[in-house]
C-alpha positions in Angstrom: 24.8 46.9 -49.4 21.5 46.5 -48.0 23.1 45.4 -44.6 25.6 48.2 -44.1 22.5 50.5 -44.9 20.7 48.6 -42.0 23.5 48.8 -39.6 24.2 52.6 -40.2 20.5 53.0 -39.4 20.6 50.8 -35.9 19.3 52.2 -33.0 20.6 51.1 -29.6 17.4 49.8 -27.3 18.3 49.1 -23.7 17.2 49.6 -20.1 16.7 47.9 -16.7 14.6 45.1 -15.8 12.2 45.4 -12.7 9.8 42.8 -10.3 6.8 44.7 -10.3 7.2 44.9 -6.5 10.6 46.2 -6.4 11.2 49.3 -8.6 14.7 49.4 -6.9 16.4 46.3 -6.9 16.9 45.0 -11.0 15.8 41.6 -11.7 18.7 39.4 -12.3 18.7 36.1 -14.6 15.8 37.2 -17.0 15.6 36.1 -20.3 14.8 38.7 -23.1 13.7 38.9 -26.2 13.0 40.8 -29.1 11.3 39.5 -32.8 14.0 41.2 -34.8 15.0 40.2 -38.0 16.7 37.5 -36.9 15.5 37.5 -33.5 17.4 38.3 -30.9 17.8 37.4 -27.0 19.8 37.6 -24.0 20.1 36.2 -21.2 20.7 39.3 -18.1 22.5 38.5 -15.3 22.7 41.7 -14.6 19.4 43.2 -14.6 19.8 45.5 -17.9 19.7 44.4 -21.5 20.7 46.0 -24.7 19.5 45.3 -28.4 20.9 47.0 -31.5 17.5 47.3 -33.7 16.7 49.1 -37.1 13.6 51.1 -38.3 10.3 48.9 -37.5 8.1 47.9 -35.1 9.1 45.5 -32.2 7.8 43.5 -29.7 10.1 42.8 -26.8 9.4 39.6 -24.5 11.1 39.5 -20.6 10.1 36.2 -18.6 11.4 34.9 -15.5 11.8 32.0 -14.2 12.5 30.0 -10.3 13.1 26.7 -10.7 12.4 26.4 -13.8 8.5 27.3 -13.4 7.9 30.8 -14.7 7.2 33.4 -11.8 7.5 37.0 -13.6 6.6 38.4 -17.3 6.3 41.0 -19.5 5.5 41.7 -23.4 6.3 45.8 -24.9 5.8 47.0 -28.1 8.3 49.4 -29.1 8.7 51.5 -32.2 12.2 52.5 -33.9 12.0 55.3 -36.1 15.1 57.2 -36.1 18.4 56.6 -34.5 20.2 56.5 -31.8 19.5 55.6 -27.5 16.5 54.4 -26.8 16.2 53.6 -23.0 12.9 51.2 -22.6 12.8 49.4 -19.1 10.5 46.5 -18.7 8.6 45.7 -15.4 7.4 42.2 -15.4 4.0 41.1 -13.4 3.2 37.4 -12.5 1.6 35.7 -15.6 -2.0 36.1 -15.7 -2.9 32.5 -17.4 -3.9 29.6 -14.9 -1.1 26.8 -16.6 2.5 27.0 -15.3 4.9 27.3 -18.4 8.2 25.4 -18.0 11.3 26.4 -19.3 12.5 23.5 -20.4 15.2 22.7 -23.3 16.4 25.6 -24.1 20.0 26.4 -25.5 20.9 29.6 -23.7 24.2 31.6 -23.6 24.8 33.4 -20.0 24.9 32.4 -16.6 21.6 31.4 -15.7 21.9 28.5 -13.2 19.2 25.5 -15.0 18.6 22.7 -12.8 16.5 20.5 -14.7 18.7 17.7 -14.7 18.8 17.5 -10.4 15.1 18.0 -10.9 14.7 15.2 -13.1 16.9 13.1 -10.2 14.4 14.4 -7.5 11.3 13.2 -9.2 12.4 9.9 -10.1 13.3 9.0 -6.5 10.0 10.5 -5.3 8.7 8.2 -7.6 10.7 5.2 -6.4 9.6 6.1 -2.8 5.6 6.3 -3.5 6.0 3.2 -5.4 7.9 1.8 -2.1 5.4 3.2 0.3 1.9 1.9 -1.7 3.6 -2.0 -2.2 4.4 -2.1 2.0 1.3 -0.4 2.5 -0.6 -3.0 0.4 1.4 -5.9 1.8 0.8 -5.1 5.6 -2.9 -4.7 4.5 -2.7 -8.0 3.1 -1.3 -10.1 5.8 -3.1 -7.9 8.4 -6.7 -9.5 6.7 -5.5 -12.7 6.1 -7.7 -15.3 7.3 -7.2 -17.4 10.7 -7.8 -20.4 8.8 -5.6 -19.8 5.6 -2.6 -19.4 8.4 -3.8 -22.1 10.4 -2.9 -24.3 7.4 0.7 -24.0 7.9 -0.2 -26.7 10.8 0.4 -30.3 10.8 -2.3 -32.5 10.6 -2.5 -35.0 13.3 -4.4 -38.3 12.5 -7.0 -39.1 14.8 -5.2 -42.4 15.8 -2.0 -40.7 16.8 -4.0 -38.4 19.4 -2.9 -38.8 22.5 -5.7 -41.8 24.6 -6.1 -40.2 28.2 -9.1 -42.2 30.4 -12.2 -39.3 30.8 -12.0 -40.3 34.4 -8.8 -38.9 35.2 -9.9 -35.7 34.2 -11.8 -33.1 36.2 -15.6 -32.7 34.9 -14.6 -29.5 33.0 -11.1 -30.3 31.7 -13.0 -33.7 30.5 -15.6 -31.8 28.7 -13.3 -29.2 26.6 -11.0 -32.1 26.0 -13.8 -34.4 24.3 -14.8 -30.8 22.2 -10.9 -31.0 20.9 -11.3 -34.4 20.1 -14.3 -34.3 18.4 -13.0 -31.1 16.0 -10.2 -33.4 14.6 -7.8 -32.6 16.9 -7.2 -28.9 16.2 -9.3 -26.2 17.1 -9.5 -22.2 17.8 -9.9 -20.9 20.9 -12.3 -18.5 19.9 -14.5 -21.5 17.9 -13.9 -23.4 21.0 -14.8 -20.7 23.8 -18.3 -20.9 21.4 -19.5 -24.2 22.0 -18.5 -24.1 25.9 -20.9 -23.1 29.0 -17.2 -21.0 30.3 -15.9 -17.7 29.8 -13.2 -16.8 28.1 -10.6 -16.6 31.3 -11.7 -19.7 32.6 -11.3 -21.5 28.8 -7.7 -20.2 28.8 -6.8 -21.6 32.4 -8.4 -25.0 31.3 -6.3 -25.1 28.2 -3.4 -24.1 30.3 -3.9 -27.2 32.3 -4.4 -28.9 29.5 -1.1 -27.8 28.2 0.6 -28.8 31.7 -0.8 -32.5 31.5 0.8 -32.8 28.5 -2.8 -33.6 26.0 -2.4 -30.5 24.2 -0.1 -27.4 23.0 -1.4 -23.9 22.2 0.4 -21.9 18.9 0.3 -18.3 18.3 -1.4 -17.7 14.6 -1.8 -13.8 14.6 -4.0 -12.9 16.5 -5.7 -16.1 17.2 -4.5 -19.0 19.3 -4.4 -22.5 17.6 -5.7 -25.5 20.2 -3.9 -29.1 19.0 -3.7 -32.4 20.6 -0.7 -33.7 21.5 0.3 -37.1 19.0 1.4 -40.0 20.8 5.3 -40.2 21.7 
């Protein structure tokens, strides 16, 4: 009884829904709501809503939302106190609080386009990619400092026996003397520790280990950025 009394009382609340920017063109996809008894919403794809309401005070709620980050709201008090048409449109401003509200999981009726799960899709490969990005950022970072002398060690060490015997006086003073230096280092040397301990600059060292290399007593490898110096072993 009480209900039929309620509905014979409704009064029919509607109107059109506005950016507060553009008092023309009516907001489309805005969700609505009013804190009736139970509480009612709608979801306007149109721009206009309707709500059938008894006596009371109300408080009607419009938000907006692009990509699921809300853009656009509004909150109205209205007040029902006989019946029949009520025409309330609600203009909605952007929300003055600093936080972003998110729609998230809501179970809504209508045809408002939700994109949360192709969201979700996008963030996790963004995520993949960062990840990818830092682990070949740190890795070229790694091998980029990597000591001479740790990649060096990828070398073969020659014994000291099996370096190949050449007679000093068949060598020219200076070939002689940077020969005896490789010798003397075990064998293996830089070229930059060698160019160090030698009178020479650094285009003359490199044509004497060139000739070097072309007499056969040593062989030059590529480490990085450095040049390895070895004596040949004996054949």
């Amino acid at each position: 009884m009480t209900s039929l009394i309620a509905s014979a009382q409704a009064a029919k609340v509607y109107g059109t829904i506005y950016e507060w920017s553009d008092l023309e063109t009516p907001l489309k996809n805005t969700i609505v709501e009013v804190n009736s008894t139970p509480s009612q919403y709608v979801v306007s794809t149109t721009g206009t809503y309707s709500f059938n309401l008894s006596s009371g005070n109300y408080l009607i709620k419009a938000k907006y939302y692009r990509n699921n980050i809300l853009e656009y709201a509004a909150e109205d008090e209205i007040r029902i106190d006989r019946e029949g048409d009520y025409v309330h449109d609600l203009l909605l401003f952007p929300p003055t609080e600093l936080e972003n509200e998110y729609l998230g999981d809501i179970n809504l009726t209508g045809d408002l386009e939700l994109k949360s799960e192709s969201n979700l899709k996008y963030y996790i490969i963004t995520i993949i990619i960062v990840f990818a990005a830092l682990f070949i950022l740190y890795w070229m970072r790694k091998k980029k400092n990597k000591p001479i002398e740790q990649e060096a060690e990828e070398t073969i060490e020659i014994p000291p026996e099996k370096i190949a015997k050449t007679e000093s006086k068949e060598l020219p003073e200076d070939l002689r003397g940077i020969y005896e230096l490789i010798l003397k280092k075990g064998g293996r040397v830089t070229q930059k520790e060698l160019r160090k301990e030698v009178k020479y600059g650094e285009a003359k060292v490199s044509l004497l280990i060139a000739d070097l290399e072309n007499r056969g007593l040593v062989k030059k490898i590529k480490k990085g950025r450095a040049n390895i110096i070895i004596a040949e072993a004996q054949k």
